[in-house]
mmCIF file of the N, C-alpha and C atoms, coordinates in Angstrom:
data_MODEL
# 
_entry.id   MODEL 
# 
loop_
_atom_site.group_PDB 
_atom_site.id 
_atom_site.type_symbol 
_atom_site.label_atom_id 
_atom_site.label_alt_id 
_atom_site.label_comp_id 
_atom_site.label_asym_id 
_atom_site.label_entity_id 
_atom_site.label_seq_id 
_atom_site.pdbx_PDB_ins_code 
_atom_site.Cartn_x 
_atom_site.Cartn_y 
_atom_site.Cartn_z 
_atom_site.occupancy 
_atom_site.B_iso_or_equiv 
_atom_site.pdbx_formal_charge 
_atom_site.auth_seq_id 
_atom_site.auth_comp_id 
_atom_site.auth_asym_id 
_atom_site.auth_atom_id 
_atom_site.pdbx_PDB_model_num 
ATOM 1   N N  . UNK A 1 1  ? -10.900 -15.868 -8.903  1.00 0.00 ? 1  UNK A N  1 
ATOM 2   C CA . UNK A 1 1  ? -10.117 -14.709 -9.276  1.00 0.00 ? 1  UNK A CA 1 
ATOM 3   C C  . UNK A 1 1  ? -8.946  -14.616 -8.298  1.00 0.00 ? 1  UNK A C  1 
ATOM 4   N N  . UNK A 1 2  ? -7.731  -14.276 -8.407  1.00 0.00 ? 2  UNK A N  1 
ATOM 5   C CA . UNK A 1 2  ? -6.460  -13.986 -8.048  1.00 0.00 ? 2  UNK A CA 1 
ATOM 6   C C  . UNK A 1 2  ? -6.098  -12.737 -8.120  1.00 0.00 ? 2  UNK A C  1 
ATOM 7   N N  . UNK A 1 3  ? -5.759  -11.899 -7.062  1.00 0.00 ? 3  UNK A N  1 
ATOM 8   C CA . UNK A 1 3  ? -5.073  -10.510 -7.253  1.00 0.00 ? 3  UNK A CA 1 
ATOM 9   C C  . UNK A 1 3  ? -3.985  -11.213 -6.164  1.00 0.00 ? 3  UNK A C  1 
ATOM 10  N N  . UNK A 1 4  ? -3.064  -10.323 -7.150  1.00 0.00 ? 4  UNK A N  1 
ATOM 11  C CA . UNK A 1 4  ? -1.291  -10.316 -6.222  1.00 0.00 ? 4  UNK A CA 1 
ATOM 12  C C  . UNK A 1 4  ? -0.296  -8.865  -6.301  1.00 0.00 ? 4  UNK A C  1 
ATOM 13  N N  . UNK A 1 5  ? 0.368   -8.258  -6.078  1.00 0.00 ? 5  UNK A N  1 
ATOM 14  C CA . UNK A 1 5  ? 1.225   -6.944  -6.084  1.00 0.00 ? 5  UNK A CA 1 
ATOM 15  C C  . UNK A 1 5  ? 2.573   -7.839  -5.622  1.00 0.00 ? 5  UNK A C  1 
ATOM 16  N N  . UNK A 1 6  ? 2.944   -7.325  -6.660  1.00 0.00 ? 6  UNK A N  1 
ATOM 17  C CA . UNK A 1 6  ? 4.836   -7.597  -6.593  1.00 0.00 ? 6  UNK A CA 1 
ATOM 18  C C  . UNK A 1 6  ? 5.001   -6.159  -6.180  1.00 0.00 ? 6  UNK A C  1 
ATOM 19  N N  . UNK A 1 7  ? 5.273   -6.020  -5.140  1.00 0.00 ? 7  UNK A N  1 
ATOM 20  C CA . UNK A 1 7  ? 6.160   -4.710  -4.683  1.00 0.00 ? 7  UNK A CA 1 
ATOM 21  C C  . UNK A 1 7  ? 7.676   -4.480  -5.782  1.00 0.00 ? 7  UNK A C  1 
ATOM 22  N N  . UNK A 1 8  ? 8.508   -5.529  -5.964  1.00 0.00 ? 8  UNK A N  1 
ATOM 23  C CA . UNK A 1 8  ? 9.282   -4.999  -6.487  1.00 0.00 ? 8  UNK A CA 1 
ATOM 24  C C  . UNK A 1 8  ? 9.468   -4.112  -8.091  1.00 0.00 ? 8  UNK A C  1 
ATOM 25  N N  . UNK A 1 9  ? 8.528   -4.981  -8.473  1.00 0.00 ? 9  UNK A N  1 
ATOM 26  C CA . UNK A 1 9  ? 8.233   -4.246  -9.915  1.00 0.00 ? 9  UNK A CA 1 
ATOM 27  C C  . UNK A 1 9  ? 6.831   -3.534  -10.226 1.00 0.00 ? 9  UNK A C  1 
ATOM 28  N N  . UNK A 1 10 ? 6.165   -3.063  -8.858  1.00 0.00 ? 10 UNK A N  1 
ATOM 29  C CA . UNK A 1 10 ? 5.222   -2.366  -8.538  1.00 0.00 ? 10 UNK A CA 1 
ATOM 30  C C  . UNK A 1 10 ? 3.718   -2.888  -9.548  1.00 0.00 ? 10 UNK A C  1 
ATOM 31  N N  . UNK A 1 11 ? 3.803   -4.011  -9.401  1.00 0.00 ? 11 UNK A N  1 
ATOM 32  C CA . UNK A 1 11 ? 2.716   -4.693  -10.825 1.00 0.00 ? 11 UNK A CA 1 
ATOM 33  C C  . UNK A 1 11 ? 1.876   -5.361  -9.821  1.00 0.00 ? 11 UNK A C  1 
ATOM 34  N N  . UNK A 1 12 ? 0.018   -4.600  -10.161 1.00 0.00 ? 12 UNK A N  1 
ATOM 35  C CA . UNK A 1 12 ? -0.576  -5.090  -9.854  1.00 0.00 ? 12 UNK A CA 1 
ATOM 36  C C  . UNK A 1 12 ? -1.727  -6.112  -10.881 1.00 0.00 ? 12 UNK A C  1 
ATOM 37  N N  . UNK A 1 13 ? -1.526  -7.600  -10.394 1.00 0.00 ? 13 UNK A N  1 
ATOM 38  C CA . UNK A 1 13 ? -2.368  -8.534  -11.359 1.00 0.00 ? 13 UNK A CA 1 
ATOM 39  C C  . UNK A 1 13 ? -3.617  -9.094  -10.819 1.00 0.00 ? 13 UNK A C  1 
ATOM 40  N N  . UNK A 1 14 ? -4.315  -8.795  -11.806 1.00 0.00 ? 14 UNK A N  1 
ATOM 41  C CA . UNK A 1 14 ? -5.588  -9.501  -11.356 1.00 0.00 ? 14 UNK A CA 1 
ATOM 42  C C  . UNK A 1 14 ? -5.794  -10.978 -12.503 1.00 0.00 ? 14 UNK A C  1 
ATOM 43  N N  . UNK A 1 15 ? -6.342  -11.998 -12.091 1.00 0.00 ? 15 UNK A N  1 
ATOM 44  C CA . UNK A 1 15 ? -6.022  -13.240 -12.796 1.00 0.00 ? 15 UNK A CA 1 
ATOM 45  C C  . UNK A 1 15 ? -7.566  -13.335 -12.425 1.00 0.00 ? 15 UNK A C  1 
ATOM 46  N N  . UNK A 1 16 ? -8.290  -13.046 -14.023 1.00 0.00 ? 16 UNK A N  1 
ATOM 47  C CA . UNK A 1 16 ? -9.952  -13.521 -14.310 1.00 0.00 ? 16 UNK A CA 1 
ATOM 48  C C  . UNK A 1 16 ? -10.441 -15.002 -13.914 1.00 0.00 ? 16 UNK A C  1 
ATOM 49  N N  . UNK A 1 17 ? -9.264  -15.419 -14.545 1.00 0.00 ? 17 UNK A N  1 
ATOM 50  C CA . UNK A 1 17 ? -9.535  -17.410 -15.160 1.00 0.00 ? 17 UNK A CA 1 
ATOM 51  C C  . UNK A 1 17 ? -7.933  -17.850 -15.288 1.00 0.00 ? 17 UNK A C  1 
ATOM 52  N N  . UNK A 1 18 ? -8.628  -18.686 -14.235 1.00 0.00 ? 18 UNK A N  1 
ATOM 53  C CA . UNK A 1 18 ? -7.097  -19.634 -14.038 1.00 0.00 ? 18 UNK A CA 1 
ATOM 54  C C  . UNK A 1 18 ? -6.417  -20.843 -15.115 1.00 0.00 ? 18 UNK A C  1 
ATOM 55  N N  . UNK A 1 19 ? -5.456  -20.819 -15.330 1.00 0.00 ? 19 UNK A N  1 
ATOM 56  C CA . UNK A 1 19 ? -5.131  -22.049 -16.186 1.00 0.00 ? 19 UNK A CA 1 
ATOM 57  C C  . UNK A 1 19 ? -5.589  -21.875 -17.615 1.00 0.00 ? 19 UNK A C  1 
ATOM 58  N N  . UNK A 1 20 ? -5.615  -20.602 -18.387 1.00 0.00 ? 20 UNK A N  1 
ATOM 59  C CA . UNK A 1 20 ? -6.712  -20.092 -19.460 1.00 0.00 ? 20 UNK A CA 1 
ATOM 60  C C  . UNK A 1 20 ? -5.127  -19.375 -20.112 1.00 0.00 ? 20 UNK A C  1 
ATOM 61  N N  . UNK A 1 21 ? -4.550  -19.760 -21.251 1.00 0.00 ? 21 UNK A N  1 
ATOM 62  C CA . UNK A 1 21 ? -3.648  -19.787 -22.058 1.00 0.00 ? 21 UNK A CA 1 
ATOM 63  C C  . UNK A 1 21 ? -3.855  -18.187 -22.440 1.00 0.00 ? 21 UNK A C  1 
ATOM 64  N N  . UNK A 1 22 ? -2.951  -16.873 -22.732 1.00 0.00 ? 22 UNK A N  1 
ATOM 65  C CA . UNK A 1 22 ? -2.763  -15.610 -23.104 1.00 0.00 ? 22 UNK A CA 1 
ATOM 66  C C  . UNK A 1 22 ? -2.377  -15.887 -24.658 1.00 0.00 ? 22 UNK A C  1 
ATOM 67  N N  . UNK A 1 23 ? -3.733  -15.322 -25.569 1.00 0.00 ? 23 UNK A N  1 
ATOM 68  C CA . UNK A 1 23 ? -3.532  -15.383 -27.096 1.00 0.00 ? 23 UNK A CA 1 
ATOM 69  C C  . UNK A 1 23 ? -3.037  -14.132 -27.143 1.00 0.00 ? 23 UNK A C  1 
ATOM 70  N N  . UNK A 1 24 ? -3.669  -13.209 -26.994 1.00 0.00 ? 24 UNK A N  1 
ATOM 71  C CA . UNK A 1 24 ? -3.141  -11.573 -27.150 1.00 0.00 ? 24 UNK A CA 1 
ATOM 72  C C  . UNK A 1 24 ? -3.224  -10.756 -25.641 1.00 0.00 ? 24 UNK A C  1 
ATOM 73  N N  . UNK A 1 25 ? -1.960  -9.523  -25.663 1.00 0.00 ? 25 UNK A N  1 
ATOM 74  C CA . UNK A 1 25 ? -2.247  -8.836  -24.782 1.00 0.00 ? 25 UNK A CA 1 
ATOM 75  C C  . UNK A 1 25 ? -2.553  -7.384  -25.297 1.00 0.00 ? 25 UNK A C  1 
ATOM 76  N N  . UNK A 1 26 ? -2.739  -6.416  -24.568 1.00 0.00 ? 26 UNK A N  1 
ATOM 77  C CA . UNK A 1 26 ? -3.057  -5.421  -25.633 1.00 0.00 ? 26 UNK A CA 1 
ATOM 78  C C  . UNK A 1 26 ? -3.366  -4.407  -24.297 1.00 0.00 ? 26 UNK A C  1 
ATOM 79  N N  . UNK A 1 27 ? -2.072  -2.916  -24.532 1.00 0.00 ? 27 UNK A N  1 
ATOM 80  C CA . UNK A 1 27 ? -2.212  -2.217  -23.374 1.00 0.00 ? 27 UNK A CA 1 
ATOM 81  C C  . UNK A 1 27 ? -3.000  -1.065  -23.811 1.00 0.00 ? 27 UNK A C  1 
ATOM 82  N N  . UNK A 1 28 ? -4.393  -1.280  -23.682 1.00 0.00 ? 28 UNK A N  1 
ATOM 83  C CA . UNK A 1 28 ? -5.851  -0.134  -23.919 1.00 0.00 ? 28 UNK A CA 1 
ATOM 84  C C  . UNK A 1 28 ? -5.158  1.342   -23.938 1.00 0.00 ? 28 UNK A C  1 
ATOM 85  N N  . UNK A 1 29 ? -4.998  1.570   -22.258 1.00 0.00 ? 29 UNK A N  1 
ATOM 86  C CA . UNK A 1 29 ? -4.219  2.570   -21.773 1.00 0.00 ? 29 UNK A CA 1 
ATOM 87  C C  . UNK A 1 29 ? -2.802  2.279   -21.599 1.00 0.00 ? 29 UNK A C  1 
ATOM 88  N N  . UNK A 1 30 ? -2.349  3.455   -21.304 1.00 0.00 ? 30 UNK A N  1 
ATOM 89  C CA . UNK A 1 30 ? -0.215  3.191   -21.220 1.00 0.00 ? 30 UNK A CA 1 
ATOM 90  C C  . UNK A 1 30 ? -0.669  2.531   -19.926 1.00 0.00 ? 30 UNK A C  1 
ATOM 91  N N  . UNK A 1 31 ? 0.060   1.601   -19.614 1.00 0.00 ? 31 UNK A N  1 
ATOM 92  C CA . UNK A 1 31 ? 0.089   1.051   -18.135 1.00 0.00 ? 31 UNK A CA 1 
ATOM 93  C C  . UNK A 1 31 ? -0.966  -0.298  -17.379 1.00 0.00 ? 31 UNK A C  1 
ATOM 94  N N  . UNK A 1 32 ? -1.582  -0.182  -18.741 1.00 0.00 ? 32 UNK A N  1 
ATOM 95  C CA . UNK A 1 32 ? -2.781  -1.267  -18.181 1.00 0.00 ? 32 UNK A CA 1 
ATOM 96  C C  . UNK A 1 32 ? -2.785  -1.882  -19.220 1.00 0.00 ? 32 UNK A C  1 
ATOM 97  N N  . UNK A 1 33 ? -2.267  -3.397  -18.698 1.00 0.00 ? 33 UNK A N  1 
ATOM 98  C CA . UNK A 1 33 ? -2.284  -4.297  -20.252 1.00 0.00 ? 33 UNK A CA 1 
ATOM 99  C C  . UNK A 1 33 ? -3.508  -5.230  -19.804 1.00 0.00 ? 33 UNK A C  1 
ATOM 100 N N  . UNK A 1 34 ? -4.593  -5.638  -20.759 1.00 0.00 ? 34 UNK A N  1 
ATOM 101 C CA . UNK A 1 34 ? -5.133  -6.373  -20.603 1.00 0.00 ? 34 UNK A CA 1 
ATOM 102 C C  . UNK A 1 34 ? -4.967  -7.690  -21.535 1.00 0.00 ? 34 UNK A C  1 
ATOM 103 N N  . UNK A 1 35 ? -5.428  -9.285  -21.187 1.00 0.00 ? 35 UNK A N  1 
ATOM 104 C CA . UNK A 1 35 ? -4.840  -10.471 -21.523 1.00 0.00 ? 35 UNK A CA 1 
ATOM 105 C C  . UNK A 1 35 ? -6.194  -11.113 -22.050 1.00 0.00 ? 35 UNK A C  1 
ATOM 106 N N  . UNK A 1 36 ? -6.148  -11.360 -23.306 1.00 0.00 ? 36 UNK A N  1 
ATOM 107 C CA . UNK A 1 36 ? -7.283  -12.216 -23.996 1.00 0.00 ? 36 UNK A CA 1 
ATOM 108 C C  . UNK A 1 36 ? -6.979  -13.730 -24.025 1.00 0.00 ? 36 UNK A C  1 
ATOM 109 N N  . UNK A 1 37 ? -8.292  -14.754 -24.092 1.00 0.00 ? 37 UNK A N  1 
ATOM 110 C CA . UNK A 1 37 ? -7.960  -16.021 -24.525 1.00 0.00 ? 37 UNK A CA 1 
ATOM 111 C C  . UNK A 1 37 ? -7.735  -15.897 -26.220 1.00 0.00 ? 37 UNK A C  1 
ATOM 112 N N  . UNK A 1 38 ? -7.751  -17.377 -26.622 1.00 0.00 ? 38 UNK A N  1 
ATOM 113 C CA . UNK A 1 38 ? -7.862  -17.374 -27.996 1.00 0.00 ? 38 UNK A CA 1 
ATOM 114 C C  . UNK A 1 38 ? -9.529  -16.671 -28.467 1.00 0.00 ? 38 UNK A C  1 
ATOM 115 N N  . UNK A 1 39 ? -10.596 -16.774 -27.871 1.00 0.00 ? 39 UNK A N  1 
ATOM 116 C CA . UNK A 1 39 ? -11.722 -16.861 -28.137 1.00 0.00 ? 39 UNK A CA 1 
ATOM 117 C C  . UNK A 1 39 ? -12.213 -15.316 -27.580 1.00 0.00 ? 39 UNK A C  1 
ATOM 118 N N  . UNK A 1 40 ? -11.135 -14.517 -27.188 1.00 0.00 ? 40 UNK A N  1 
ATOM 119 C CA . UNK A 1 40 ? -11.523 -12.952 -27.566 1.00 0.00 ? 40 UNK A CA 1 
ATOM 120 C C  . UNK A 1 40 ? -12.204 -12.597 -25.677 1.00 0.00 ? 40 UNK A C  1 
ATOM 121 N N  . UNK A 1 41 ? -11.859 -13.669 -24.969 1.00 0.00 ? 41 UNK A N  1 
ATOM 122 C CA . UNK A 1 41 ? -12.103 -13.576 -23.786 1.00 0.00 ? 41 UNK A CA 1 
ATOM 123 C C  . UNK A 1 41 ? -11.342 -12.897 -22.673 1.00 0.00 ? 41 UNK A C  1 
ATOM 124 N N  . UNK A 1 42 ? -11.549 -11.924 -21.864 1.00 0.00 ? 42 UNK A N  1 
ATOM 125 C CA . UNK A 1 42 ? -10.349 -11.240 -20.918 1.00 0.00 ? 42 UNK A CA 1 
ATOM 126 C C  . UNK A 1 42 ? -10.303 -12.197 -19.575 1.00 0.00 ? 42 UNK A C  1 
ATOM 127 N N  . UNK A 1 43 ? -9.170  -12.032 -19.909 1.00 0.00 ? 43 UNK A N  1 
ATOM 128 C CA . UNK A 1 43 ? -8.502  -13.358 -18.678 1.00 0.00 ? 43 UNK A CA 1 
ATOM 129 C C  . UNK A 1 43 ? -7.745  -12.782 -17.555 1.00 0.00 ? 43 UNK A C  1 
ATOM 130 N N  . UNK A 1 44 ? -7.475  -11.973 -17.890 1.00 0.00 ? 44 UNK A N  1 
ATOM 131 C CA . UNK A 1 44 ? -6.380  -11.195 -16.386 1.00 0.00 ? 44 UNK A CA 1 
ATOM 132 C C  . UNK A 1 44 ? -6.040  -9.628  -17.504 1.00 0.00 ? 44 UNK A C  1 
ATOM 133 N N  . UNK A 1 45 ? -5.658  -8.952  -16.088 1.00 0.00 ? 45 UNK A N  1 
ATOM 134 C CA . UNK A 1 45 ? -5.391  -7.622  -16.502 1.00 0.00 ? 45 UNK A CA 1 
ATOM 135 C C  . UNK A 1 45 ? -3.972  -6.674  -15.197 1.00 0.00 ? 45 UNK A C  1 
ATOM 136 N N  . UNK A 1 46 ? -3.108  -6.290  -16.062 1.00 0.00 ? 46 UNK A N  1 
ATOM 137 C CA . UNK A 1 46 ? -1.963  -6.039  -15.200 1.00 0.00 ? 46 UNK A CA 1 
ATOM 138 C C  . UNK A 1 46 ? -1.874  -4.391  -15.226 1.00 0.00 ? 46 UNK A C  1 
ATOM 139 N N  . UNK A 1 47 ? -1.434  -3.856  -13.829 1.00 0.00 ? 47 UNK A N  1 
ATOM 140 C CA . UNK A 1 47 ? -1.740  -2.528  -14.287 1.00 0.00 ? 47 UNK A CA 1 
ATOM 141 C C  . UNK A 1 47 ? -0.060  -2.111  -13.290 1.00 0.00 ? 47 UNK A C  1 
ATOM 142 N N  . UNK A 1 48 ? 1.007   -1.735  -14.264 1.00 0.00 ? 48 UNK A N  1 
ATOM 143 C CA . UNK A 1 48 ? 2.134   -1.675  -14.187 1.00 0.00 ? 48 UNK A CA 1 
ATOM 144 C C  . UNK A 1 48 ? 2.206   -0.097  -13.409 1.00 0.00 ? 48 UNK A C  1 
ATOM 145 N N  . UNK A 1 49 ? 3.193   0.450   -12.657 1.00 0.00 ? 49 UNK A N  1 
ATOM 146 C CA . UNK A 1 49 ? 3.376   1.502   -11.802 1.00 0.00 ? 49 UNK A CA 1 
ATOM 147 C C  . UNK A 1 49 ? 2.153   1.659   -10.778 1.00 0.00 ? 49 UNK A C  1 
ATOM 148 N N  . UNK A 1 50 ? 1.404   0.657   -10.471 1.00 0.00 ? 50 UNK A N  1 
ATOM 149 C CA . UNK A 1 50 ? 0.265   0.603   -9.575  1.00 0.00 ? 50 UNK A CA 1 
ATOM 150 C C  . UNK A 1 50 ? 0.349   1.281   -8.168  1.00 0.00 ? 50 UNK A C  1 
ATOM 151 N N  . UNK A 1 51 ? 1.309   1.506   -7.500  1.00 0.00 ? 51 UNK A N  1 
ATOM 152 C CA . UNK A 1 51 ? 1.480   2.487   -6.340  1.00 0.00 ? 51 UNK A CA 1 
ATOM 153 C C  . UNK A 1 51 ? 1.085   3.726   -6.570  1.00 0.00 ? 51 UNK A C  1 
ATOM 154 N N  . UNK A 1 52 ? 1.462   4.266   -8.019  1.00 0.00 ? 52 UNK A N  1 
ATOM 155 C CA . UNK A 1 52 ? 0.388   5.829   -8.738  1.00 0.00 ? 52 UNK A CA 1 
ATOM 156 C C  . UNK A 1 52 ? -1.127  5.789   -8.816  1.00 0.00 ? 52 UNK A C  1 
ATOM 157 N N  . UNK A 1 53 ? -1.067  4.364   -9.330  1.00 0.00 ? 53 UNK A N  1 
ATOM 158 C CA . UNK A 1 53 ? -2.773  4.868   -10.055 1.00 0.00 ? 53 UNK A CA 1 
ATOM 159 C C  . UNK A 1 53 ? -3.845  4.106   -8.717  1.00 0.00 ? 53 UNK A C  1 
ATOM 160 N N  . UNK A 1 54 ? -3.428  3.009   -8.304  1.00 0.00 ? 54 UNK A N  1 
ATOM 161 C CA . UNK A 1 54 ? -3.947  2.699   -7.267  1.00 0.00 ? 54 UNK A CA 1 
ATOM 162 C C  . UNK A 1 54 ? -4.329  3.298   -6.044  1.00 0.00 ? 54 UNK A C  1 
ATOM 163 N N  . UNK A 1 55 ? -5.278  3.350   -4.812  1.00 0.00 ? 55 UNK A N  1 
ATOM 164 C CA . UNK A 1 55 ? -5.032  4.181   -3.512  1.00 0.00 ? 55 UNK A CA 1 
ATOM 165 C C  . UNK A 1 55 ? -4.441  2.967   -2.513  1.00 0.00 ? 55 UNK A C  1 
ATOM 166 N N  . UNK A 1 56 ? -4.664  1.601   -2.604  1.00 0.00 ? 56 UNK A N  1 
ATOM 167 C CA . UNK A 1 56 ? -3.866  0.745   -1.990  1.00 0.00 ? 56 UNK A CA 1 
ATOM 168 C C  . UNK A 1 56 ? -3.384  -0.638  -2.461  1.00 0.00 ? 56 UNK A C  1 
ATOM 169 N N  . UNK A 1 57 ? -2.301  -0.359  -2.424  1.00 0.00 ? 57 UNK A N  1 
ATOM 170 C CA . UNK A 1 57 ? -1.890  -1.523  -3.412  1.00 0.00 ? 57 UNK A CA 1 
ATOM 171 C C  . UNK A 1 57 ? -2.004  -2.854  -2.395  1.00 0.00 ? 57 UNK A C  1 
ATOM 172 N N  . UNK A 1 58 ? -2.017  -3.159  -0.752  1.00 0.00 ? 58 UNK A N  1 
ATOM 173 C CA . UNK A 1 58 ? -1.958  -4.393  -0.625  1.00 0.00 ? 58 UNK A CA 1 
ATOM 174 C C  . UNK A 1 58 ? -3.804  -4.478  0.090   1.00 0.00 ? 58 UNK A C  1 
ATOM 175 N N  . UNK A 1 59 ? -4.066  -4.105  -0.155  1.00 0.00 ? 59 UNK A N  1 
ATOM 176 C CA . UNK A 1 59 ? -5.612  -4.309  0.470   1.00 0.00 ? 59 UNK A CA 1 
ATOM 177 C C  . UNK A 1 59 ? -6.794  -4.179  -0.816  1.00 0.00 ? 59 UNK A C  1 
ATOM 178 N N  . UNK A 1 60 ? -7.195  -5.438  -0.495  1.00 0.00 ? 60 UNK A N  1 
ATOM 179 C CA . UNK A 1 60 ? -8.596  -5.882  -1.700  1.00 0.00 ? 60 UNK A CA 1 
ATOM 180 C C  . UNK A 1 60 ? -9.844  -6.279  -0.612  1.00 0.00 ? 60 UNK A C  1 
ATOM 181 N N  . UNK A 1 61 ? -10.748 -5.860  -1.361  1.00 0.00 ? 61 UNK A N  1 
ATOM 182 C CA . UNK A 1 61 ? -12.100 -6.150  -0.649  1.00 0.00 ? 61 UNK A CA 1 
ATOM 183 C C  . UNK A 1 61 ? -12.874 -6.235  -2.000  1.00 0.00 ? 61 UNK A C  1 
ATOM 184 N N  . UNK A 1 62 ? -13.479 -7.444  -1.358  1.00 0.00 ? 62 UNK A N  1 
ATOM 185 C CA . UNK A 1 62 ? -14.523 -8.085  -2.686  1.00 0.00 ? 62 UNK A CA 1 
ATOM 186 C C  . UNK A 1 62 ? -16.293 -8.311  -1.963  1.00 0.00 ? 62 UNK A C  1 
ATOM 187 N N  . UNK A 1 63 ? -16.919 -8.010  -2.706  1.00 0.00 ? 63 UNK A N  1 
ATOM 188 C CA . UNK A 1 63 ? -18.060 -7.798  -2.244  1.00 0.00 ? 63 UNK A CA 1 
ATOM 189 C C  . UNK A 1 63 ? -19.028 -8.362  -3.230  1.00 0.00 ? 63 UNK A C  1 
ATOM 190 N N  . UNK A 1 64 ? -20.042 -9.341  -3.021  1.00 0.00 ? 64 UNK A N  1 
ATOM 191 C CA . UNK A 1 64 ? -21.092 -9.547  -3.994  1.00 0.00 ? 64 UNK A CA 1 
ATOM 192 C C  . UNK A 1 64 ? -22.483 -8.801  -3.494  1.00 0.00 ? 64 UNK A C  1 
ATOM 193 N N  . UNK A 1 65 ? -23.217 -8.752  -4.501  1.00 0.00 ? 65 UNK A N  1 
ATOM 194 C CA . UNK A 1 65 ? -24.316 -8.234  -4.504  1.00 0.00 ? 65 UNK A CA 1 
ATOM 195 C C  . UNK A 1 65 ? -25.560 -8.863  -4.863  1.00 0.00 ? 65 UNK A C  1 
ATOM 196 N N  . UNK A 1 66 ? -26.413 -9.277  -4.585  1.00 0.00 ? 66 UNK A N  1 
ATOM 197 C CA . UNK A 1 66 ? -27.824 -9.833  -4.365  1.00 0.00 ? 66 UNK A CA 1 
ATOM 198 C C  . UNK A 1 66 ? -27.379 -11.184 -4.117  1.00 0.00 ? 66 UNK A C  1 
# 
């Protein structure tokens, strides 16, 4: 998985699956587009004005569980 923030156009992306071709995108909510394969699979998800909806846009912490 890949997360990145373009400060300039305040877009935060998260990238599911790498190298995985965008059949449809489709913004659920205003501001959050999410990215399907051909096969109905979510592949990345972009969430545009992210300095609002976010509490920090350059700090990620990933954590697994069991």
């Amino acid at each position: 998985m890949k997360v990145s923030y373009d400060k300039t156009t305040d877009t935060l992306s998260m990238v599911l699956k790498d190298n995985t071709p965008v059949a449809e995108s489709d913004e659920d909510k205003p501001g959050v587009i999410l990215d399907y394969d051909a096969l109905g699979n979510l592949v990345s998800i972009e969430i545009l004005d992210a300095s609002t909806r976010v509490t920090e846009t350059r700090k990620v912490e990933f954590q697994t569980i069991g």
